[in-house]
Every structure is written in C-alpha cells, then in structure tokens.
C-alpha positions in Angstrom: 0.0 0.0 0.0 1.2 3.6 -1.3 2.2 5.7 2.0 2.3 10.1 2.4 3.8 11.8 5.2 0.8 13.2 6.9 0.7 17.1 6.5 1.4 19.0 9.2 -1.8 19.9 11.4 -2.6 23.4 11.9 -0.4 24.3 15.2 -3.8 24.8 16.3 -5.2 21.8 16.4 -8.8 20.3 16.8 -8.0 19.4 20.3 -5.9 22.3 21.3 -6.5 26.1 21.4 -2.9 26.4 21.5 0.3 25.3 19.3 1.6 22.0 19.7 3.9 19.7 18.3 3.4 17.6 15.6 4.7 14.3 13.8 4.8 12.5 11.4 2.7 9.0 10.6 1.4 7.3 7.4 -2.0 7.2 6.0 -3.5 5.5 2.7 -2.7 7.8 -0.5 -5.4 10.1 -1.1 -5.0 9.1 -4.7 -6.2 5.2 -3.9 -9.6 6.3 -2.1 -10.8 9.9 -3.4 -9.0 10.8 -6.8 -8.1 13.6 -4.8 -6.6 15.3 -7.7 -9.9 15.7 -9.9 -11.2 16.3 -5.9 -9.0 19.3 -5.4 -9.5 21.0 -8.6 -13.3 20.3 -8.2 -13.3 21.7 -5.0 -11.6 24.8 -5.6 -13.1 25.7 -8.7 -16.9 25.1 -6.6 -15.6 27.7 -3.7 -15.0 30.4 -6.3 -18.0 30.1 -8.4 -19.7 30.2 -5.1 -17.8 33.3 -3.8 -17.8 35.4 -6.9 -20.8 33.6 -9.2 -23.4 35.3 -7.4 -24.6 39.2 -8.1 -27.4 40.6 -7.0 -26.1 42.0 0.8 -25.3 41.6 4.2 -25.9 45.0 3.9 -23.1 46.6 6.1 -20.4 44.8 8.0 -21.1 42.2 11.2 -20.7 44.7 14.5 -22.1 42.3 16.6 -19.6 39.5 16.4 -16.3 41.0 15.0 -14.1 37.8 14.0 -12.3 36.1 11.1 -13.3 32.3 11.5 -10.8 29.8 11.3 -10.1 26.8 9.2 -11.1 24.3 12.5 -14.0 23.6 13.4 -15.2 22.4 16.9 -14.5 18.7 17.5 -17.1 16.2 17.6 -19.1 16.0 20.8 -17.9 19.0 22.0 -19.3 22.8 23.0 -17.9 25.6 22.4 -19.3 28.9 24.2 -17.9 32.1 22.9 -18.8 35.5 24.2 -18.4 38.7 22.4 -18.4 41.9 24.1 -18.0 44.9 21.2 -18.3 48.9 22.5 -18.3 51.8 20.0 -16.5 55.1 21.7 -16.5 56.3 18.3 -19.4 54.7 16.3 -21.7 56.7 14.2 -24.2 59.8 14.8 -27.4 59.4 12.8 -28.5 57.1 10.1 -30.5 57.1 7.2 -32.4 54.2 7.3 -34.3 54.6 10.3 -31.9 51.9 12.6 -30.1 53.5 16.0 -26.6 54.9 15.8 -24.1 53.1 17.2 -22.0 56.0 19.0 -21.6 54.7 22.7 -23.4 51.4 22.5 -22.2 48.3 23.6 -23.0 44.7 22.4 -23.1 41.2 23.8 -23.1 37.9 21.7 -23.5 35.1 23.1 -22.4 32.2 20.3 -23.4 28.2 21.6 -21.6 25.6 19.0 -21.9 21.9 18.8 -18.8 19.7 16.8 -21.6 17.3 15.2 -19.2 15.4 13.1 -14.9 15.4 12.9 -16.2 18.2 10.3 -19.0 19.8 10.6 -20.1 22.0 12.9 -23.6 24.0 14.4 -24.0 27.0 16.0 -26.5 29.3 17.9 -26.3 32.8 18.4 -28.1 35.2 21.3 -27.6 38.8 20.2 -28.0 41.7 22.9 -27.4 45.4 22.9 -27.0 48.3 25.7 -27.4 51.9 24.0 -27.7 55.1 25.2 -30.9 55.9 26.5 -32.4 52.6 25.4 -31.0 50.1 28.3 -30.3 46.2 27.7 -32.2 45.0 25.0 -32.4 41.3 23.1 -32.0 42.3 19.7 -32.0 39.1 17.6 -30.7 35.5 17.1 -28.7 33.4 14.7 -27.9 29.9 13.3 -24.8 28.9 11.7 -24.3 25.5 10.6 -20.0 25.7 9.0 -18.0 22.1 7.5 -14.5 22.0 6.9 -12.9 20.4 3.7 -10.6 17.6 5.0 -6.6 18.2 5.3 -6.2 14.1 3.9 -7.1 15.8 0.1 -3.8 17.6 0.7 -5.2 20.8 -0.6 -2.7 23.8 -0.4 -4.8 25.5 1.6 -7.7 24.7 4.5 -11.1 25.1 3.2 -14.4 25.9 5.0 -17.7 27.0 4.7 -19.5 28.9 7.1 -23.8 29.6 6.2 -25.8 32.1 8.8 -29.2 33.0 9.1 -30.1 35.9 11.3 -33.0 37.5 12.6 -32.1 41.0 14.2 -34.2 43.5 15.5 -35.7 46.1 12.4 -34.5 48.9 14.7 -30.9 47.6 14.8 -30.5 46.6 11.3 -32.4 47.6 7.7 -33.9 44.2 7.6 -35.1 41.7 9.7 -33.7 38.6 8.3 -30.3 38.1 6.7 -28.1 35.6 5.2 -24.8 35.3 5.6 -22.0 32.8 3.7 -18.6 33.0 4.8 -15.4 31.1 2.9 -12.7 30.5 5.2 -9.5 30.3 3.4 -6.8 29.3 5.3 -2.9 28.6 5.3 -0.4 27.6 8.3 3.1 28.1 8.3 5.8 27.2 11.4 5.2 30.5 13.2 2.3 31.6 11.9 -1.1 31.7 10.4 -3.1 33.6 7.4 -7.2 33.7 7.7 -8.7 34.9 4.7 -13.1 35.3 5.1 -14.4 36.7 1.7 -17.4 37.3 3.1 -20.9 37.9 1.1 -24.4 38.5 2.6 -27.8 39.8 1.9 -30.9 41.1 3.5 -33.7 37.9 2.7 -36.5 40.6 3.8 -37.7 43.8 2.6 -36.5 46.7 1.2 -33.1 45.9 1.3 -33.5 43.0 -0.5 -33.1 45.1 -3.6 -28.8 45.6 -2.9 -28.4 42.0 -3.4 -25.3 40.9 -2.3 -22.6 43.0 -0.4 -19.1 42.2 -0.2 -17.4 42.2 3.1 -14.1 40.9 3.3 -12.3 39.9 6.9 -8.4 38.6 7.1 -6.4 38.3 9.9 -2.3 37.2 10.4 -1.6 35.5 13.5 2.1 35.4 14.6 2.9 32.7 17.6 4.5 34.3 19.7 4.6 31.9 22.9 2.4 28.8 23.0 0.1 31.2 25.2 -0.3 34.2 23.4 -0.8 35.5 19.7 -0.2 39.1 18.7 -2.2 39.4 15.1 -3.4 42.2 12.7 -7.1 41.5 11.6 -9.0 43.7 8.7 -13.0 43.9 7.9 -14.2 45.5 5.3 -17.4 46.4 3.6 -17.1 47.4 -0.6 -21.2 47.8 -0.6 -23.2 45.4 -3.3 -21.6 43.5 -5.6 -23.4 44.5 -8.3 -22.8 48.3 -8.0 -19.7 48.8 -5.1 -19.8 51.9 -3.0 -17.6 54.9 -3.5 -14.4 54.5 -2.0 -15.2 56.8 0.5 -18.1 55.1 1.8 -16.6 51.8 2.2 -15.7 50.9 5.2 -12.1 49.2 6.0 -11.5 48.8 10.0 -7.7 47.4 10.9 -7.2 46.0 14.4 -4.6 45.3 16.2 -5.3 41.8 18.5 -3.5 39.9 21.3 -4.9 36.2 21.8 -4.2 35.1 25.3 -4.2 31.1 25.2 -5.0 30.3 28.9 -5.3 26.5 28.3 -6.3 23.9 25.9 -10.2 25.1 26.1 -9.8 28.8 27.4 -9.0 31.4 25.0 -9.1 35.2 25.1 -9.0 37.6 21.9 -9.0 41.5 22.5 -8.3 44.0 19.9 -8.7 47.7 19.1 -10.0 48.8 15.3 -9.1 51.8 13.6 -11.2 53.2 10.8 -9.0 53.8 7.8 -12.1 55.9 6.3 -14.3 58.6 7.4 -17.7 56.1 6.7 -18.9 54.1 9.8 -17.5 53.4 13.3 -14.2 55.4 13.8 -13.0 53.3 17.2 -14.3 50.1 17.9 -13.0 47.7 21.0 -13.4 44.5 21.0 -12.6 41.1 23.3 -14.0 37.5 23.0 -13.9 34.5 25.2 -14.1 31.2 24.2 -14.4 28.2 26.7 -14.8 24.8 25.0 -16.5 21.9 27.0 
C-alpha cells in the first residue's frame, strides 16, 4: 500500500487552542480512495463560483460579532461557548435608514456551538445590545451550521464553509432577516497563520432586499508568539453590493490590532482595538472575545 507523510496539522489543532507539536505517521494515499486530484480542482473551482458567481447584501459589516473564523471547526461532541463583548467610543451619529446609531453602544453575543461530526459544525447565536438611553435589549438571534474540507485531500490551503441566518431586530439593522456565507481560506506556516473570510451576505427581507449581495471581506495574520499568546493584525471591510460597489469613500475598512491570550487547551481570550481607515462608519471600535470549550 502507497504511504504520504501526513501534513502537518494546523499548530492549532482540533484538540488544542494552542500550538503544539506535531509528527509525522502514514495514511492511505489520497490518490487510492478519493481521486483527490480531480477532488482538489473540483473543490476549488466550486468555492469560487460560489464566492464570486453570485450578483445581485449583508448590507453593512457584522458589528455584533467582530471575528475572522478559522479553518477548525469544533471537535465532535464537543461545545464551544464564545462570548463577544464589542463597544463603540466612536461609532456613528445618525442614520439614514431609520436603525439606531451606534456612538456609545455596547453589544453582547452570546455564540453556543456543537462539533456534530470530525467536520462539521452548528451554532447558535443570542444577540443583545445596551445603548444610550435605550437600556439592555435582546435584539435578535442566529444559526450557523459551517464544514471544513478535510486536510487528507492535501489541498494547499484549509477550506471551509461557514452559512448564517439571522433574525435581528428592524430597529438595529435595515432588515429583519439576513443571510450570511462565509469562505474561510486558510494557510499555516511554522510561526504563523493567514485567515482569509471573503465574506458575502444579503438582506432575505424587505426593502433591502433590492442591494443584493454586499461584499465584506475579513483577514487576519496571526504570529505565535509563545504557545500562550498570539499578537495578530485582523482587517474587515465592507465594498457595498456586488453589483454596484460603493464609492471609495463610503466603504468601510477597520484594521485592528489583537492579542490572543491562550489560557489552556479550552480557554481562549481575543482583545483588539479597530481603527477606521475611512471617514464612513464606526471610527474606534474595542473589541474582546472568550471562548471556553466543554
């Protein structure tokens, strides 16, 4: 029987938040069991039909859960409980389309996700907000089912597929039920880690409808610095429907600077602080997330 080298795992693996070693072992060729040439190229040529073959929108950028997803997902028979805690010192003044500003509001996410398989994944979402003059309020829920491509098709990348539906609150967004589809594009090296998210969404309800789909890119790098902290640099970005892309001064493109604090093998802390790099949308956001896995 033909024998590979296993590829190297992602230093983060499936049963570790942080980076670990790795070695090697033998598994069946890829070749003898899934063609995994013809796979590969099949593959790869369905993600970017399904990224860029649709034109019609999330209709602005994801403020509620600011995060570039990576390649794992969470392993079978497992939950994972994340909690995302996003404030706006600088957020915007007025609208136009009849939702609250976001200038001194606070959010709270809380995100529920169950490893169903080795490689697919489901989630649940509880979306709260605290604004000024407006108190706590629940302000709409998600599900997010994601798979992951498997690394024994030796693809030269990671590969998967994140899908959200959301139901927010009409006075906190210009619709009141969205869809969401989220690539997650992803490549490992010895000390460190590029996430790429070319994000595209749309409003499934009313008037909004009409934008079709938006374009909002996310990307973070990751450097491993010890085997309990990450220092990274993450981007979002909206470009505004696909169709018909917004001026370039009313795009938005946010760049934050992130530590993740690895406190054990299920604990893990991510705080960062975004900059706008244009005068549209929230100038200062901060932004931390904990994730405990169970």
């Amino acid at each position: 029987m033909k024998t590979y080298p296993v590829v190297p795992r992602s230093l983060f693996s499936s049963s570790n938040l942080y980076p670990v070693a790795t070695s090697k072992s033998t598994v069946r060729a890829p070749e003898a069991v899934l063609g995994a040439r013809r796979f590969r190229q099949i593959a790869l040529l369905g993600i970017m039909v399904f990224i860029f073959g649709e034109a019609g929108s999330l209709h602005a950028q994801d403020i509620f859960e600011i995060q570039v997803y990576e390649y794992l997902t969470v392993p079978k028979g497992k939950w994972n409980l994340e909690t995302h805690l996003v404030g706006f010192p600088r957020g915007t003044k007025s609208t136009d389309d009849g939702t609250f500003p976001t200038d001194h509001r606070f959010h709270l996410t809380f995100e529920l996700t169950r490893g169903l398989t080795d490689h697919i994944e489901l989630a649940g979402y509880l979306v709260n907000a605290v604004r000024p003059g407006g108190g706590f309020e629940v302000v709409g829920w998600r599900v997010r089912p994601r798979f992951r491509l498997p690394k024994s098709l030796n693809l030269p990348v990671d590969i998967s597929l994140s899908t959200e539906f959301g139901f927010p609150s009409r006075k906190y967004e210009d619709t009141t039920a969205t869809l969401e589809i989220r690539p997650i594009i992803e490549k490992t090296f010895e000390n460190c880690r590029l996430t790429f998210n070319p994000v595209v969404g749309r409003a499934l309800r009313g008037e909004a409808t009409e934008d079709g789909f938006d374009f909002s890119p996310g990307a973070k790098f990751a450097y491993f610095l010890h085997k309990h902290a990450n220092v990274g640099l993450e981007y979002y970005g909206n470009t505004g429907p696909i169709r018909d892309p917004d001026p370039a001064a009313e795009q938005k493109h946010i760049f934050f600077p992130t530590v993740d604090f690895l406190i054990n093998p299920d604990t893990i802390i991510n705080v960062g602080v975004g900059f706008a790099a244009t005068g549209a949308g929230e100038q200062l956001i901060l932004k931390t997330r904990v994730g405990f896995r169970f």
